[in-house]
N, C-alpha and C positions, 0 to 999 in steps of 0.2 A: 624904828619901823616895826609895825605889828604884822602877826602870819593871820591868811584869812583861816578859821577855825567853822566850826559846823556852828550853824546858830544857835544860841542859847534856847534849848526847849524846856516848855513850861507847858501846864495840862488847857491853856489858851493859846488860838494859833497865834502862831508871831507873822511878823512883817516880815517883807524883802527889806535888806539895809542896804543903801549904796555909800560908795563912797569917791571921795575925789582923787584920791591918791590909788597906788599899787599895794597889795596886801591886804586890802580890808584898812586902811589907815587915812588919815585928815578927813577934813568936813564931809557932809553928807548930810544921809538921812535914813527915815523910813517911809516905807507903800503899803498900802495896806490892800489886803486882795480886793477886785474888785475895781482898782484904782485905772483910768487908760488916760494916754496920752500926757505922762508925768515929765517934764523937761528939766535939763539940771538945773536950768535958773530959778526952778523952786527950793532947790536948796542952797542956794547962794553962791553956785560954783559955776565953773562956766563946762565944766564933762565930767563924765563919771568914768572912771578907770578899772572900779573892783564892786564886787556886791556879794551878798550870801541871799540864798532861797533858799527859804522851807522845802522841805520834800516832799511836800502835796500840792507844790504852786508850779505856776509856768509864767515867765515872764517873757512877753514880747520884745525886743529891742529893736528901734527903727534907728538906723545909720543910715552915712553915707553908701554903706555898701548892701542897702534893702533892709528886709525885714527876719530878724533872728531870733529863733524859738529856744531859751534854756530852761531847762528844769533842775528840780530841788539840789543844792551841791554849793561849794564855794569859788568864785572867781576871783581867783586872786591880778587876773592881768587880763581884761576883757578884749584886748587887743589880738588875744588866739582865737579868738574868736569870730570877731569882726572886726568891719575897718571903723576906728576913730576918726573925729568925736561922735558921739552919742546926740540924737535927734529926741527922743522922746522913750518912755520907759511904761510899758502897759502892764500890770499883774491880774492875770485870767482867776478866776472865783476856784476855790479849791478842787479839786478831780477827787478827791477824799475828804469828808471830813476830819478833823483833827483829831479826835480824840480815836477814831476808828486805824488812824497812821501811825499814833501812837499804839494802838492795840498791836498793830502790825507789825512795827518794831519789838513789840514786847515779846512775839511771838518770834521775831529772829527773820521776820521779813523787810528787806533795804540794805541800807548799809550801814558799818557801826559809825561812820561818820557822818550820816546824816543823823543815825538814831540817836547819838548821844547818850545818857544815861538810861535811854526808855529800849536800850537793844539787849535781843534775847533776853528777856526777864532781870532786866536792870535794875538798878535803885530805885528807879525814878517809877518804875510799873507798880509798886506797891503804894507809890503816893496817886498814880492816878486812879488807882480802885478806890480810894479813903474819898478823894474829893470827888468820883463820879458818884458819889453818894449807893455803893454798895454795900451798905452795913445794918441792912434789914431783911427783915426776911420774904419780903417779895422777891428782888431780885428778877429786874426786868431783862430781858433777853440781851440788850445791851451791858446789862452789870455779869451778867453768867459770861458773856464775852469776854467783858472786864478781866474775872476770876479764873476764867480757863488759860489768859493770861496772864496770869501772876497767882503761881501755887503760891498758897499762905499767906495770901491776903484778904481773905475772905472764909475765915474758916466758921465761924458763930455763924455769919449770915446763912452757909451754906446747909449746916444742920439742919439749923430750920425751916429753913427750904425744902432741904431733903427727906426730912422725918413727912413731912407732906406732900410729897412728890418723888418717892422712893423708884419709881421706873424709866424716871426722866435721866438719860444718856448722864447728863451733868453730873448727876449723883452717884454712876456705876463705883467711884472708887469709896465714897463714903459707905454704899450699903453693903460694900464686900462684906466677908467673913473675914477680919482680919486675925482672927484668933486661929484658923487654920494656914490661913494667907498672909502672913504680916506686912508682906507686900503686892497688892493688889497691880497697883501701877508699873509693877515690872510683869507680872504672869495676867492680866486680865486683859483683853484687847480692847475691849472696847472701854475700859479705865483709863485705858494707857493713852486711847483714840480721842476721844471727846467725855472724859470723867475731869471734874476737877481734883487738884491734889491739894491735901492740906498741910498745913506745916511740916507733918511727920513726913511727912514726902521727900522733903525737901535733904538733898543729900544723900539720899537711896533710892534713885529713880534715874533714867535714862542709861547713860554710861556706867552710874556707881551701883547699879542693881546686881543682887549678887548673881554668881554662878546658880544653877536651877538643873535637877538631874530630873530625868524624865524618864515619867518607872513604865513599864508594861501591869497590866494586871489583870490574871485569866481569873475567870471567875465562872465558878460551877455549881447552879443551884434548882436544886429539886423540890417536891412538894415540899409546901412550906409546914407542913405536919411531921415531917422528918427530918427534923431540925438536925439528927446528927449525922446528916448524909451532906449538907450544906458543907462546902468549902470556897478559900478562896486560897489567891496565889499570888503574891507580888512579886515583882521579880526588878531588882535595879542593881545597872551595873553588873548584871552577870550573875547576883547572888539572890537568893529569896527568904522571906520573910521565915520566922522558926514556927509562927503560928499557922502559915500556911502546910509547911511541910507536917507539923505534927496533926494538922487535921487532913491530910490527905495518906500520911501513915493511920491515922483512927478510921477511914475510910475503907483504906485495905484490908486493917483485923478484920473488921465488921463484916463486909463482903467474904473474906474467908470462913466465918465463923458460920453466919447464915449458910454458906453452902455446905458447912459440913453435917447442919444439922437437917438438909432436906437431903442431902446424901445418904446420911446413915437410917434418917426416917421409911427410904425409900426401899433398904435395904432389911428391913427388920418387917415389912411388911408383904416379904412374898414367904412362902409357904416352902420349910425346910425339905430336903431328898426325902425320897420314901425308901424302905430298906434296898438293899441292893442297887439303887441306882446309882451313878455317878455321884461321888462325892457323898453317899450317902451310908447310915449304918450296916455293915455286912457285907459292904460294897467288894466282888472275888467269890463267896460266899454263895453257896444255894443258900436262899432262905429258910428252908428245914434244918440247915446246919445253925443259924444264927440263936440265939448268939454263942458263943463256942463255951464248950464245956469245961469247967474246971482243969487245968490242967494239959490243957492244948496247946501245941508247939506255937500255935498263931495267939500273939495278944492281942486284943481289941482294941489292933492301932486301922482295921479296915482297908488294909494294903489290897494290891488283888492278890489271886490265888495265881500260881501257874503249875501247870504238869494235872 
């Protein structure tokens, strides 16, 4: 006895399969969407017991017990379902195209037992970019779809694309700067959003992106004529850069230095005491007395006089 399993997908839609037995096992058949009012004496049996659907189909079941709506999944016992036997079997025209359900699965939308090989960027997503005929470099809106699901299966088509269409969202991760960035698709958002990834992607993107430290950086800048007043400041982790601090140290001399020389400029141009004044030659001193004679108890250190 066989277990009912997810249908076999392929990059063409499949059929609803029935069968006469429990499990997906003995005679039967296939429906092809589209198909209404299918009876099990078309397939040489007298009920249908089990069936699998696609996961973009909806099949109608008309029993004894009315009329039953299933969608995409496996029945292994149609009896949980409805009441036996089976009157007629209708398959409604896709609610999704095929290859658009496959896209969907690629992308981690469904379930992995309906998706099969084509979930979350499966095996099977790299053969349907090859046979959706995305390996030129147009790349119709349907093939970039293709390629945003399934990084590194399109990586040639997409250069070329991109080298001529360098602003279009699809291409954010190919035109980064990956020499500063080596990984785009973990710090770029909208890489990350709607860019496709290319092989190099693959393995160092979502979960496996590395750690990423996130610096501060002040930044102080003057006429661009006084280039040596220009600094910057990084600062990560608590510590800063050595070429920041030694130009914000060359900043200091500098400002010190300048003001010493408009200090001392400012001081060499006033007009020295006249005698006797404060702080001045002879200062104590009548000025008939200056400057003192050979031999005078006062040296001409200009103290005052007292008595």
């Amino acid at each position: 006895m066989s277990i009912c399993t997810a249908p076999t997908l392929s990059n063409e839609q499949p059929p609803v399969t029935v069968y006469s037995s429990l499990n997906c096992d003995g005679a039967g058949g296939t429906i092809s969407p589209g198909s209404s009012a299918i009876n099990p004496a078309s397939f040489g049996v007298s009920n249908i017991r089990s069936m699998t659907i696609p996961g973009n189909l909806t099949v109608n079941v008309t029993s004894s017990s009315g009329n039953t709506s299933l969608t995409g999944g496996s029945y292994g016992d149609l009896s949980q379902h409805l009441t036996l036997p089976i009157a007629s079997v209708t398959v409604e025209n896709p609610s999704t195209p095929w290859n658009q359900y496959l896209l969907n699965c690629c992308q981690g939308v469904g379930t992995q037992s309906q998706c099969g090989d084509y979930w979350n960027n499966g095996a099977g997503c790299a053969q349907l970019a090859s046979s959706a005929g995305c390996a030129d470099s147009v790349l119709s809106a349907n093939c970039r779809a293709v390629c945003l699901a399934t990084p590194g299966a399109c990586d040639d088509a997409a250069k070329t694309y991109c080298a001529a269409n360098p602003t279009d969202p699809f291409c954010s991760c190919l035109v980064a700067d990956t020499t500063s960035d080596p990984n785009p698709w973990c710090t770029v958002q909208q890489c990350q959003v709607s860019g496709y990834k290319p092989q190099s992607a693959i393995g160092s993107m979502g979960a496996n992106c590395p750690s990423v430290t996130i610096c501060n950086q002040a930044q102080n800048t003057s006429d661009s004529a006084l280039s040596l007043f220009d600094f910057q400041y990084l600062q990560c982790g608590g510590t800063g850069s050595s070429k920041g601090l030694l130009q914000l140290l060359l900043l200091v001399v500098i400002v010190a230095g300048v003001g010493y020389v408009i200090y001392t400029s400012l001081g060499s141009s006033q007009s020295p005491p006249r005698m006797g004044e404060l702080g001045g030659p002879g200062y104590g001193y009548p000025p008939s007395s200056y400057p003192p004679t050979y031999g005078s108890p006062y040296p001409p250190t200009y103290l005052p006089r007292f008595g």
